[in-house]
MARVOLUM-445128 format. One record per residue (C-alpha): residue in one letter; x negated, y negated, z. Coordinates in steps of 0.25 Angstrom, whole numbers. Layout:
N
<node type="A" px="X" py="Y" pz="Z"/>
...
END
This chain:
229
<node type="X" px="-82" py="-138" pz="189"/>
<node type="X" px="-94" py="-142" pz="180"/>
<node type="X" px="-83" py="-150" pz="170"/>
<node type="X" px="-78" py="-157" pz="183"/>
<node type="X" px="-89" py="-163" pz="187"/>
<node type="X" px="-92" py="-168" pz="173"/>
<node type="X" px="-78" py="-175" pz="172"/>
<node type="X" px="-84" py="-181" pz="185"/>
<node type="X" px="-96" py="-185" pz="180"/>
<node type="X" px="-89" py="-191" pz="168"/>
<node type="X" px="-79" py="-198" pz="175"/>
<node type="X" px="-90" py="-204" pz="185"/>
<node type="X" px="-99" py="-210" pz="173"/>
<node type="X" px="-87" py="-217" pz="167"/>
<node type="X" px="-83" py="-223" pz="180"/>
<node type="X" px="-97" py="-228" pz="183"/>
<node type="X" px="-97" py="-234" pz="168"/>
<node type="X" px="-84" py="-240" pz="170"/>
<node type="X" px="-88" py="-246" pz="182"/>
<node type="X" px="-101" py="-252" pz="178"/>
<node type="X" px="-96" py="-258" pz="167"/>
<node type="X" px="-85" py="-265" pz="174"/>
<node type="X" px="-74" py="-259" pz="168"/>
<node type="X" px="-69" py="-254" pz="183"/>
<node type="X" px="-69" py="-270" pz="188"/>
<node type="X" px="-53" py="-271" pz="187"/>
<node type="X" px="-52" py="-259" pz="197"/>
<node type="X" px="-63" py="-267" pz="206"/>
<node type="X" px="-74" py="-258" pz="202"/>
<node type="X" px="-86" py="-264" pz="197"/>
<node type="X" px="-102" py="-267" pz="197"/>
<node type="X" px="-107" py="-280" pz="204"/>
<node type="X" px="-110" py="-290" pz="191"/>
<node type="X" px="-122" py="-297" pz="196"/>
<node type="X" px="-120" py="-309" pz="186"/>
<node type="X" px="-107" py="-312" pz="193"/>
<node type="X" px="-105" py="-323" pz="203"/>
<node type="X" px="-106" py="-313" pz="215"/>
<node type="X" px="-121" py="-313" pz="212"/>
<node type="X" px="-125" py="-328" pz="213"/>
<node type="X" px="-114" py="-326" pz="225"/>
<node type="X" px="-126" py="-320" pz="232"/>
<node type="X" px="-136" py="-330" pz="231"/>
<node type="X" px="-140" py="-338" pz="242"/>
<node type="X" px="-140" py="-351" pz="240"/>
<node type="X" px="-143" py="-351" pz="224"/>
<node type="X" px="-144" py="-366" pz="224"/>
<node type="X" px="-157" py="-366" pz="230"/>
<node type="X" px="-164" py="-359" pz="221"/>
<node type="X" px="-173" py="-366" pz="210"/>
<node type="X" px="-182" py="-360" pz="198"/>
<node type="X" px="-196" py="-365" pz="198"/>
<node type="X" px="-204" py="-364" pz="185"/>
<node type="X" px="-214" py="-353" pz="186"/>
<node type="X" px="-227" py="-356" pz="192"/>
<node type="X" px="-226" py="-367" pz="200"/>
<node type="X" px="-229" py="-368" pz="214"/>
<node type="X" px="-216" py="-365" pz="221"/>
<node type="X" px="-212" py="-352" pz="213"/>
<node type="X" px="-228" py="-348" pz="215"/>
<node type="X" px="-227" py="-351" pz="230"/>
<node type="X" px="-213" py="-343" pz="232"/>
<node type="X" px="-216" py="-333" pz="224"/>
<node type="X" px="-231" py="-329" pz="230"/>
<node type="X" px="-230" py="-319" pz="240"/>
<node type="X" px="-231" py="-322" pz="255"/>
<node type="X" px="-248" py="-320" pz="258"/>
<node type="X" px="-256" py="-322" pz="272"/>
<node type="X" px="-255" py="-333" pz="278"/>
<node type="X" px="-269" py="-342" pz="274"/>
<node type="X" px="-279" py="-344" pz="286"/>
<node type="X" px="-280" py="-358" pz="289"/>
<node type="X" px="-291" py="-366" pz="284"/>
<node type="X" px="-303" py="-369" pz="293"/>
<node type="X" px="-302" py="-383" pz="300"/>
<node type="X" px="-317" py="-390" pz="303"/>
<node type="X" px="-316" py="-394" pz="317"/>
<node type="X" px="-315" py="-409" pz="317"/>
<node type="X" px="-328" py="-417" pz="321"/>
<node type="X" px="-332" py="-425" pz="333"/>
<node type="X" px="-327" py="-440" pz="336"/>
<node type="X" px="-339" py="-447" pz="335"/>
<node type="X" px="-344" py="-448" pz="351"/>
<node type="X" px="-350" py="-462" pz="357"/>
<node type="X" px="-365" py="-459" pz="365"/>
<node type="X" px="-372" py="-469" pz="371"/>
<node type="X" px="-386" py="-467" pz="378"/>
<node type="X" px="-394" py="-477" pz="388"/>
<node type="X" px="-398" py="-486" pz="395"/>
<node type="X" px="-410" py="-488" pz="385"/>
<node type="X" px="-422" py="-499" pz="388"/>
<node type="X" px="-427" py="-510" pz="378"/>
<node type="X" px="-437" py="-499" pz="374"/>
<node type="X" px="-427" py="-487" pz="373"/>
<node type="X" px="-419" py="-495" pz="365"/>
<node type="X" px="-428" py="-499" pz="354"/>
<node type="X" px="-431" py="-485" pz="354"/>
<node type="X" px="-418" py="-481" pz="351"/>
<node type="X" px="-415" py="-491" pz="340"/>
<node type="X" px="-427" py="-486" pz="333"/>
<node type="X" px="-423" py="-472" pz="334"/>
<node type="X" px="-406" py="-475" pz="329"/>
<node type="X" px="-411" py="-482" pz="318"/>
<node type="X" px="-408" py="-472" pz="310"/>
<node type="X" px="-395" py="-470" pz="315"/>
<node type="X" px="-382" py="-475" pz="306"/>
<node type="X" px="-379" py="-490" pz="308"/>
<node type="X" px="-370" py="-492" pz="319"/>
<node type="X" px="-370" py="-478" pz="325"/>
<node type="X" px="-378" py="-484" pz="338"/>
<node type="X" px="-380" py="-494" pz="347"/>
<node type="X" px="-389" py="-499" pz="357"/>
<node type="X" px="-380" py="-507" pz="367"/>
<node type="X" px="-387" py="-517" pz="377"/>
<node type="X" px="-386" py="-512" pz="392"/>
<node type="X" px="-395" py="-520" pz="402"/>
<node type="X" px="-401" py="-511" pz="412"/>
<node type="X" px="-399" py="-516" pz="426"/>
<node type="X" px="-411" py="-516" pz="435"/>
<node type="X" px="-416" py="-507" pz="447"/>
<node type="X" px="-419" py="-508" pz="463"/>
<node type="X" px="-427" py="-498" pz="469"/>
<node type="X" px="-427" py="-495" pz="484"/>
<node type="X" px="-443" py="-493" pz="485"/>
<node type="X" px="-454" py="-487" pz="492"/>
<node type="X" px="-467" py="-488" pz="489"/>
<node type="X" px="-477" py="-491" pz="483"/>
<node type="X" px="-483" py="-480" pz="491"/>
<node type="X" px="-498" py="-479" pz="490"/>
<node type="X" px="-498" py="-464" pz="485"/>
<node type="X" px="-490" py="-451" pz="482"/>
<node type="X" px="-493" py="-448" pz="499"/>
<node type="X" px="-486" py="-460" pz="504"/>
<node type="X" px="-475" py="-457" pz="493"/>
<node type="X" px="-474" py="-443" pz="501"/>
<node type="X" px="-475" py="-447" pz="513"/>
<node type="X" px="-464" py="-457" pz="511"/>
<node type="X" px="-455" py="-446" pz="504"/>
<node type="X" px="-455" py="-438" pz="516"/>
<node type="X" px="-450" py="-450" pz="525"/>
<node type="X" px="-439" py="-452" pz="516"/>
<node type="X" px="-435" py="-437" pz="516"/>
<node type="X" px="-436" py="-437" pz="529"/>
<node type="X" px="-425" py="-449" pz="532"/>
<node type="X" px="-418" py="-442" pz="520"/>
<node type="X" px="-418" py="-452" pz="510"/>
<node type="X" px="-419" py="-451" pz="496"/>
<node type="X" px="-430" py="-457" pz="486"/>
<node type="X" px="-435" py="-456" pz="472"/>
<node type="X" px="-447" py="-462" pz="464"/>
<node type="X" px="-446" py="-475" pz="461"/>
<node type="X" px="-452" py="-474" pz="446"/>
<node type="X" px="-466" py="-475" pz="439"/>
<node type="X" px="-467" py="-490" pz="444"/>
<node type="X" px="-465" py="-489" pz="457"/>
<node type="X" px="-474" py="-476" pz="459"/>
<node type="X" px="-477" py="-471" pz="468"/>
<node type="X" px="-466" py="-474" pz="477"/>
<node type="X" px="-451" py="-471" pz="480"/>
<node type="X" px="-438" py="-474" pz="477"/>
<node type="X" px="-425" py="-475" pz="487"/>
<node type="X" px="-415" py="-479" pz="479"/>
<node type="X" px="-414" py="-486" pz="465"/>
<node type="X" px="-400" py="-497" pz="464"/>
<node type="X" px="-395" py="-506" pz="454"/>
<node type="X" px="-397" py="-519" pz="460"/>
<node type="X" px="-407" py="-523" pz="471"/>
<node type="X" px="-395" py="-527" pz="481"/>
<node type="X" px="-392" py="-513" pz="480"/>
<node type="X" px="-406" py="-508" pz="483"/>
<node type="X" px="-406" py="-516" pz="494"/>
<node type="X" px="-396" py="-510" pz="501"/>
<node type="X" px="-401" py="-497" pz="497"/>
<node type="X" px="-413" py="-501" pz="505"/>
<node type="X" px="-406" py="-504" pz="517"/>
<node type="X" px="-399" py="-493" pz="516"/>
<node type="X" px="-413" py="-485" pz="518"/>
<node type="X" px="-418" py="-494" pz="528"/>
<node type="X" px="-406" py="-488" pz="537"/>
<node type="X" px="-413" py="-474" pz="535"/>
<node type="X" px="-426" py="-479" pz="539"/>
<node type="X" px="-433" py="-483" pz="527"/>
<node type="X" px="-442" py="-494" pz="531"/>
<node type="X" px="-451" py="-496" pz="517"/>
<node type="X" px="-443" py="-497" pz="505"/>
<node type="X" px="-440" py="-508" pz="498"/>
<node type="X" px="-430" py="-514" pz="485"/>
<node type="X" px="-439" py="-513" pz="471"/>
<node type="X" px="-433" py="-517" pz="457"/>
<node type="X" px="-435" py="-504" pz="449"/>
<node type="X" px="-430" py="-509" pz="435"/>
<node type="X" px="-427" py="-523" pz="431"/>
<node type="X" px="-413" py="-527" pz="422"/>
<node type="X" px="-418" py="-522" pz="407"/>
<node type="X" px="-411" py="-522" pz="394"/>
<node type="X" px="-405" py="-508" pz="391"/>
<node type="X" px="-397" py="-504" pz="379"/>
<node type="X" px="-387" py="-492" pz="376"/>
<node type="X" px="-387" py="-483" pz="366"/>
<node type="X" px="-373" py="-481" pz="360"/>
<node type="X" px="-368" py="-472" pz="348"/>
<node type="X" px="-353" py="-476" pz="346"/>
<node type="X" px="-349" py="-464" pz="334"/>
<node type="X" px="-357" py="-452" pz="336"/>
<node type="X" px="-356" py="-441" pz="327"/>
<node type="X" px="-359" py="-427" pz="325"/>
<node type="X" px="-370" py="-432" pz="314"/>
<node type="X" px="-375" py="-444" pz="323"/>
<node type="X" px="-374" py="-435" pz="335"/>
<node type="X" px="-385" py="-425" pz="326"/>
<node type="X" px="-394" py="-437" pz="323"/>
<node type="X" px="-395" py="-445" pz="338"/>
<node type="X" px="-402" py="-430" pz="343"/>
<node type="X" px="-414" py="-434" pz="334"/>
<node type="X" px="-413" py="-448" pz="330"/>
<node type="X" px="-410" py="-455" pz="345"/>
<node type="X" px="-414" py="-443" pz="355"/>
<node type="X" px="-427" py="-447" pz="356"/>
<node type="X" px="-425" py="-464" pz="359"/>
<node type="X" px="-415" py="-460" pz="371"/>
<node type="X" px="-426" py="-459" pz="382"/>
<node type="X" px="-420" py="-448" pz="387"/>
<node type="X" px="-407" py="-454" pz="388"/>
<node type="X" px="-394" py="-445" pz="383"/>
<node type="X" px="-381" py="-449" pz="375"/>
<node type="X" px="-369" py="-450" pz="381"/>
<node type="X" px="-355" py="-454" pz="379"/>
<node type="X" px="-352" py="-468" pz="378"/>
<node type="X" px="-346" py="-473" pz="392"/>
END
């Protein structure tokens, strides 16, 4: 039994080296030769493919293992379109106020723009001859359920019923009230026509913008900048 197997054994090792060295290939038995055509047979599309010489940019880049994704970079958010402000109306005085004040300012970043301003009627009562005949007169008014105001320093002390643009228009303001029963008033000019200029920054930036709350703030009599109209 033991001599059996070792014919076997025999027998298999020259049938392995008969095989791998080819000699089996008439009787169709025979190890895949790798440097036959079969091989390049297997490529897919070999005429695509290209050497690069070594180091440069596309070999580094194919060859360099897939990494995470890099975060973007930070974008600064993009600055504000200059804005246009304007501010006014300003009087003779205001106004040469102002142009001391944005003197400092960079050429061309303001302007003061001529605006007449238009007179003021007034419909009147007064002078009264003191603050009792002032009161006294108020309750007659509340009582007939009309409003009033007072007129201003120079017309002290008295009472204003309504101020209009043009002295036509006070006059029938005053009419109006004569139908309610006010007997005593009369059509005062308040404010005569006056030059007026307005202030105007066309291009205003966040730098400017920083410099106007300290350089012009105080000339604006109290008045605000806007956006132009």
């Amino acid at each position: 039994m033991l001599r059996l197997a070792v014919v076997l054994l025999l027998l298999a090792n020259a049938g392995y080296y008969a095989w791998s060295q080819g000699l089996l290939r008439g009787w169709g038995l025979a190890p895949v030769d790798e440097s036959e055509p079969q091989r390049m047979e297997q490529q897919i599309a070999p005429q695509n493919l290209r050497l690069l010489p070594q180091g440069s940019k596309g070999a580094a880049s194919s060859a360099a293992p897939a990494g995470p994704a890099s975060s973007p970079a930070t974008v600064a958010a993009p600055a504000e379109p200059p804005a246009c402000l304007q501010a006014g109306v300003f009087d003779a005085r205001q106004a040469d106020a102002l142009r001391r004040a944005a003197a400092v300012l960079p050429e061309g970043s303001w302007t003061l723009e001529p605006t007449p301003i238009t007179g003021r009627w007034m419909v009147y009562m007064g002078r009264f001859p003191d603050e009792e005949a002032v009161a006294k007169k108020r309750a007659e008014l509340r009582a007939l359920k009309i409003p009033y105001d007072r007129p201003g320093a120079a017309l002290e002390p008295g009472l204003s019923l309504g101020r209009f643009s043009t002295e036509e228009a006070a006059q029938r303001g005053m009419a109006l009230l004569a139908n309610q029963g006010v007997r005593t008033a009369r059509v005062v000019q308040e404010r005569a026509d006056a030059p007026g200029f307005m202030l105007r920054l066309p291009a205003v930036n966040d730098t400017l913008r920083t410099r106007l709350d300290t350089t012009l703030q105080p000339a604006l009599a109290g008045k605000t900048l806007r956006p132009c109209a």
